[in-house]
C-alpha positions as CSV (number, residue, x, y, z in Angstrom):
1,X,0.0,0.0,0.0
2,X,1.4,3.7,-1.2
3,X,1.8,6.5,1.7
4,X,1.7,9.1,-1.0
5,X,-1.4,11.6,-0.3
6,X,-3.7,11.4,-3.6
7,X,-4.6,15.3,-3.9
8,X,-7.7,16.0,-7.2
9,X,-7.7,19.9,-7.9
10,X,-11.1,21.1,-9.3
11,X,-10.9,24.4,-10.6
12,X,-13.7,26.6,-12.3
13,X,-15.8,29.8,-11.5
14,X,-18.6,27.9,-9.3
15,X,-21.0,30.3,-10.1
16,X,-22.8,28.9,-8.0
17,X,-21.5,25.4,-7.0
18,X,-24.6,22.8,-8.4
19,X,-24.6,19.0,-8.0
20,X,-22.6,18.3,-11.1
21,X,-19.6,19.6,-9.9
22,X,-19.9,17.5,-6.4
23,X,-21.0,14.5,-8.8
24,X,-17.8,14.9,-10.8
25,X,-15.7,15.1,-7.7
26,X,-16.7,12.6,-6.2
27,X,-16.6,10.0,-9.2
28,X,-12.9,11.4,-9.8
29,X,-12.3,10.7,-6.2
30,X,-13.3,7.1,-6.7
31,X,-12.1,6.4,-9.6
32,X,-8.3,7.2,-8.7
33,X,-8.5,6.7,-4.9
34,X,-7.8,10.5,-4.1
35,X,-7.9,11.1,-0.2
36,X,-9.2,14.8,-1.1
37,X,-10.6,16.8,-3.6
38,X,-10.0,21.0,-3.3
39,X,-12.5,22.8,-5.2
40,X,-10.7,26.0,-6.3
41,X,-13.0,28.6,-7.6
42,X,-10.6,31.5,-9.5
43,X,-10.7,34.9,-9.2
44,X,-10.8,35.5,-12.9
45,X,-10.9,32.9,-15.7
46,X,-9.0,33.4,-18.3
47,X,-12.0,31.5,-20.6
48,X,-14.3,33.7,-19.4
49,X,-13.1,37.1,-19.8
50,X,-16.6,38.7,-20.6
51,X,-18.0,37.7,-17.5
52,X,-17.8,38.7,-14.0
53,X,-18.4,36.4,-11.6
54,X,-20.4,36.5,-8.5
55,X,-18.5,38.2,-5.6
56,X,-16.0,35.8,-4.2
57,X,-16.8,35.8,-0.7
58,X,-20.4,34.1,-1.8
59,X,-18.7,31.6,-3.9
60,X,-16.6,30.7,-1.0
61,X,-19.7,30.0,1.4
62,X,-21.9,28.5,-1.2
63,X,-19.2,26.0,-2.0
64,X,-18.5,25.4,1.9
65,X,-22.6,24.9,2.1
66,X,-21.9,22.4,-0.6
67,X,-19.2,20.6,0.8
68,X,-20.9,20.2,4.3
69,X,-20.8,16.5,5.4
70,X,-17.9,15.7,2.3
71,X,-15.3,14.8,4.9
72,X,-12.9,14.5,1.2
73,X,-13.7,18.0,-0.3
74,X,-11.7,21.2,0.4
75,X,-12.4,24.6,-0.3
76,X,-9.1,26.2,-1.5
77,X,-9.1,30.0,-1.8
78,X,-5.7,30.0,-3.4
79,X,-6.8,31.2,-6.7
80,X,-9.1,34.1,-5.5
81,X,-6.8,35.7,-3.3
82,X,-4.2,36.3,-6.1
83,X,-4.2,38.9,-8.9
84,X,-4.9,38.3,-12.2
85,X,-6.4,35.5,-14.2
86,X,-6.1,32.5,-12.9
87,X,-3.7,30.5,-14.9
88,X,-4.3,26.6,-13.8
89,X,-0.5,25.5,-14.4
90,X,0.6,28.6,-11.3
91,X,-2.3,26.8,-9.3
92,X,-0.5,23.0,-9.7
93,X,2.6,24.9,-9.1
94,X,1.5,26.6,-6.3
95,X,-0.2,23.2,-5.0
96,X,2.9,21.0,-5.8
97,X,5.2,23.6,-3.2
98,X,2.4,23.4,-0.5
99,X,2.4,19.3,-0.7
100,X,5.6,18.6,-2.1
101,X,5.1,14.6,-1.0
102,X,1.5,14.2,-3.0
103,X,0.5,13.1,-6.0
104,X,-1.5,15.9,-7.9
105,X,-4.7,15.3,-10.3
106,X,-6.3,17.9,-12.5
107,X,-10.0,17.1,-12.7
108,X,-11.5,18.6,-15.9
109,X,-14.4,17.9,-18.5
110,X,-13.9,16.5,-21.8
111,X,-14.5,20.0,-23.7
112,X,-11.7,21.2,-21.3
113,X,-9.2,18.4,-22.5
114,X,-10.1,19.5,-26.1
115,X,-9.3,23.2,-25.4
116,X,-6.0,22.5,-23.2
117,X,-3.4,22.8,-25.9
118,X,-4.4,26.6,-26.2
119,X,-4.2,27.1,-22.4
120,X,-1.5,29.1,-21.3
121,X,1.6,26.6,-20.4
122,X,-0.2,23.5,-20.6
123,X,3.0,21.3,-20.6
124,X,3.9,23.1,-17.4
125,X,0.6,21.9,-15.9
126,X,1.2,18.4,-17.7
127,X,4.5,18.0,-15.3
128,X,3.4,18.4,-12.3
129,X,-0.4,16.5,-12.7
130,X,-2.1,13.4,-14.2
131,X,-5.4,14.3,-15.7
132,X,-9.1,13.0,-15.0
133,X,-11.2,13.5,-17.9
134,X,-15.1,13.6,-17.5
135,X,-16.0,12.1,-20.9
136,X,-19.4,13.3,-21.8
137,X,-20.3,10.9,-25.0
138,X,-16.7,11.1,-26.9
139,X,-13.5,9.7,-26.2
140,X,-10.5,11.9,-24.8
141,X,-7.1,11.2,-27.5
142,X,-3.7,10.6,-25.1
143,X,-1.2,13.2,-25.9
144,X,2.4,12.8,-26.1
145,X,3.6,14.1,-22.3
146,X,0.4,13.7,-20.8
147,X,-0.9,11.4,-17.8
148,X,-4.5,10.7,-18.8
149,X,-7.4,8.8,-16.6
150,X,-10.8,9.0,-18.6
151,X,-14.3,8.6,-16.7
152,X,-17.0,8.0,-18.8
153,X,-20.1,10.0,-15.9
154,X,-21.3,13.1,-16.0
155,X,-23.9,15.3,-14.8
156,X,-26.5,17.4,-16.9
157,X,-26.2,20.6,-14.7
158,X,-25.6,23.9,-16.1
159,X,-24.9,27.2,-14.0
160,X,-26.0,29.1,-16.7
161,X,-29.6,27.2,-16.5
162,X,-29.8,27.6,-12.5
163,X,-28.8,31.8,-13.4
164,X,-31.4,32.0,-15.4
165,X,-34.0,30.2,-13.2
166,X,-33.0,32.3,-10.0
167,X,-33.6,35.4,-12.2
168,X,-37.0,34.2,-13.1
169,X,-37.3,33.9,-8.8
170,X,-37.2,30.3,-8.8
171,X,-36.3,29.6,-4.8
172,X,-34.8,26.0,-5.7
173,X,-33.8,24.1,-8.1
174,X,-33.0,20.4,-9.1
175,X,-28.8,20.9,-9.2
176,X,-28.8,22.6,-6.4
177,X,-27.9,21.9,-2.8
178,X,-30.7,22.7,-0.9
179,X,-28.1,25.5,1.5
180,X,-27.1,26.5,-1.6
181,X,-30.8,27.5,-2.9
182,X,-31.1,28.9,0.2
183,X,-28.1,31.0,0.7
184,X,-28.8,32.3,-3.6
185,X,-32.6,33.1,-2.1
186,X,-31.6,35.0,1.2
187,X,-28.8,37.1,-0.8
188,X,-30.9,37.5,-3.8
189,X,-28.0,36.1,-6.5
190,X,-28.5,35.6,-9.9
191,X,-31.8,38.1,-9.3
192,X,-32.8,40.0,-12.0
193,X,-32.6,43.8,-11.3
194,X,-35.4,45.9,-10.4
């Protein structure tokens, strides 16, 4: 039996946090025996440069609401107290000083596998984690350099559908955590403006 510390980073906006990202977690947890899972919501994404995303500090609680009873999930505010965009190869960097003896994943969806070559410094990121690929109907292609795990799961859940249904005033929805309705209803996010 290995001692080494099995550590899956999820990154992504979690605007807000819905049950597809927790069902993704937790199938990349069991499908590579990770001891821990840190969801690390940026600060900026560099994909999605148009948009701003919900303050920080809400993200932050709606994914600790989330992650309530998940004795395996972390909330990691490493990427929203730095500067910038948030650049996912200075995040595995960042994560490979802090546990220096763990074995790193990078959890990601199948459209994000597509679109890594284009990230900034993917083979930097490629060095320092193995990838788990949430394969939503096609089949991820290995690349030269690159530590691959495919899962064939997924989850139908959108943010963009649970935005738009809190702007209609929906209190709950299906995806959603029933704190995390809660806490979107109390603080009114994702409301349309008066």
């Amino acid at each position: 039996m290995s001692g080494t510390r099995k550590i899956g980073l999820l990154g992504g906006t979690f605007d807000p946090v819905h049950l597809g990202h927790l069902h993704v977690a937790g199938v990349a947890r069991t499908t590579c025996a990770l001891d821990e899972v840190r969801f690390l919501p940026c600060r900026i994404s560099p994909h999605k440069t148009a948009a701003t995303p919900t303050v920080d500090a809400d993200r932050l609680e709606m994914l600790r609401l989330a992650t309530v009873g998940l004795p395996w999930a972390v909330v990691d505010d490493f990427e929203v107290r730095r500067d910038g965009p948030s650049y996912s190869y200075q995040t595995a960097e960042a994560m490979a000083a802090r546990f220096p003896s763990a074995k790193l994943f990078w959890i990601m969806g199948g459209d994000q596998w597509e679109a890594l070559p284009r990230w900034e410094q993917p083979q930097r990121l490629a060095a320092l984690v193995e990838f788990i690929v949430i394969a939503r109907g096609h089949s991820p292609q290995p690349r030269d350099g690159y530590v691959l795990h495919r899962v064939d799961d997924g989850h139908p859940a959108s943010a963009t559908v649970i935005r738009a249904a809190s702007a209609r005033g929906e209190a709950a929805h299906p995806w959603l955590a029933p704190a995390v309705a809660k806490y979107m209803m109390e603080h009114r996010l994702y409301h349309e403006s008066p």
